[in-house]
N, C-alpha and C positions, 0 to 999 in steps of 0.2 A: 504494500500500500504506500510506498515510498514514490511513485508514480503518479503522472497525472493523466495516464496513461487508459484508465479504467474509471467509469463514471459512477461505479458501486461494483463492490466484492464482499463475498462472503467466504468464511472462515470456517470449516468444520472440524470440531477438536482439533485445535491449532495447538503447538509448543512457541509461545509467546517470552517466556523467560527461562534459558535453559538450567540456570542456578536454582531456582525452584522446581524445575521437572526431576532434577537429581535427586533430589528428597523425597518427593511426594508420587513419582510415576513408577509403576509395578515393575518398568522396566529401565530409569533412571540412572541406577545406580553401575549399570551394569552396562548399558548399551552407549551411553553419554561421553566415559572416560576413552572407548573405544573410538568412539568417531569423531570424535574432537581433539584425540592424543594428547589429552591431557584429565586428570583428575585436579574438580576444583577445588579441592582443599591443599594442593600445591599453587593451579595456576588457574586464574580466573578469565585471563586474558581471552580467550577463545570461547567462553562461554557468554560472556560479554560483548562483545565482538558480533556474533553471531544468532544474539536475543533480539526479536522484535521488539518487545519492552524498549531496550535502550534507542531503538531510529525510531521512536512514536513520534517526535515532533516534527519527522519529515511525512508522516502520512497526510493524506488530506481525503481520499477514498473514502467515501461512505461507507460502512464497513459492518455487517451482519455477520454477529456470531452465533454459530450451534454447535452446542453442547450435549452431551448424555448427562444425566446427573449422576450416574454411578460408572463412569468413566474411570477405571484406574490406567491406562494405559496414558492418556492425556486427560490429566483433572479438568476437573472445570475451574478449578482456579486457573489455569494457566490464561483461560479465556477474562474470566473474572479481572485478571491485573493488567491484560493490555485493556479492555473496556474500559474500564474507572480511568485509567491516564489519559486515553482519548479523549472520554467525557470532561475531564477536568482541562483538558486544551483547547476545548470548545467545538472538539473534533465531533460528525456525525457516525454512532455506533450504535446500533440495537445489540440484544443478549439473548437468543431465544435457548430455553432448559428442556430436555426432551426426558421428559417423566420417567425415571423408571429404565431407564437406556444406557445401556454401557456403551465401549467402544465404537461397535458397528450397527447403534440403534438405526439411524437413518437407512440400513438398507436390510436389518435383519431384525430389528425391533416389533412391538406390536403395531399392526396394520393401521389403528386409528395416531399413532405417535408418526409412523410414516406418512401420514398423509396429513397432517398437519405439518410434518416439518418439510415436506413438497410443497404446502400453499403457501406456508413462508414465504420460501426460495422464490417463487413466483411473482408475488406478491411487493416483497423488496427488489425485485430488480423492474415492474413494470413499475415503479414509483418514481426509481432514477431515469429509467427507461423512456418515459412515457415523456420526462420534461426534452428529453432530446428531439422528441420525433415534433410536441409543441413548437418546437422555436426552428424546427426545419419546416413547416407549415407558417411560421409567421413570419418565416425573413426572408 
């Protein structure tokens, strides 16, 4: 979302800061140090570096997230700390929680949580959508 690139995006179980996914994701501790060749309780640099969290004041993307709420692969907090910094930059971000939904609720979840979290998706993009195709009608 560091782009101006994209008139709205959405986010689904995003890893937004990777120093909190090492604590808190099922698979954190273990797959984090590996792919970043570093463990951050030596070096922070690469986790830092490489966390959305820290480019939040280059996004400008409207920017929809979905979440499972029983996500242990990607919490929902990861979603949770970039929202609130956007919101607090004055940035545009919804936060949508998909009940009951771990990791791959959106495509294996129950049927009524899927199809909710489809009219979302739908719904936030014909919103940013819709003001494009206005102002190509009006000019």
């Amino acid at each position: 979302c560091t782009t101006d690139r994209f008139r709205a995006a959405v986010a689904e179980n995003p890893v937004t800061n990777l120093v909190s996914m090492f604590g808190t994701s099922d698979v954190g501790r273990h797959l984090l140090p590996r792919s970043l060749a570093a463990d951050p309780l030596d070096d922070l640099s690469p986790y830092l570096r490489w966390s959305p969290l820290f480019h939040a004041a280059r996004c400008h993307t409207p920017l929809l997230f979905v979440v499972g709420e029983r996500d242990h692969r990607c919490p929902p907090t990861q979603s949770f700390e970039l929202h609130s910094v956007l919101r607090g930059l004055g940035r545009t971000s919804e936060l949508l929680m998909l009940p009951g939904s771990f990791h791959a609720g959106s495509m294996l979840g129950a049927p009524a949580v899927r199809l909710a979290q489809d009219e979302a998706l739908v719904q936030w993009m014909e919103q940013w959508l819709r003001s494009v195709e206005d102002e190509r009608e009006r000019g």
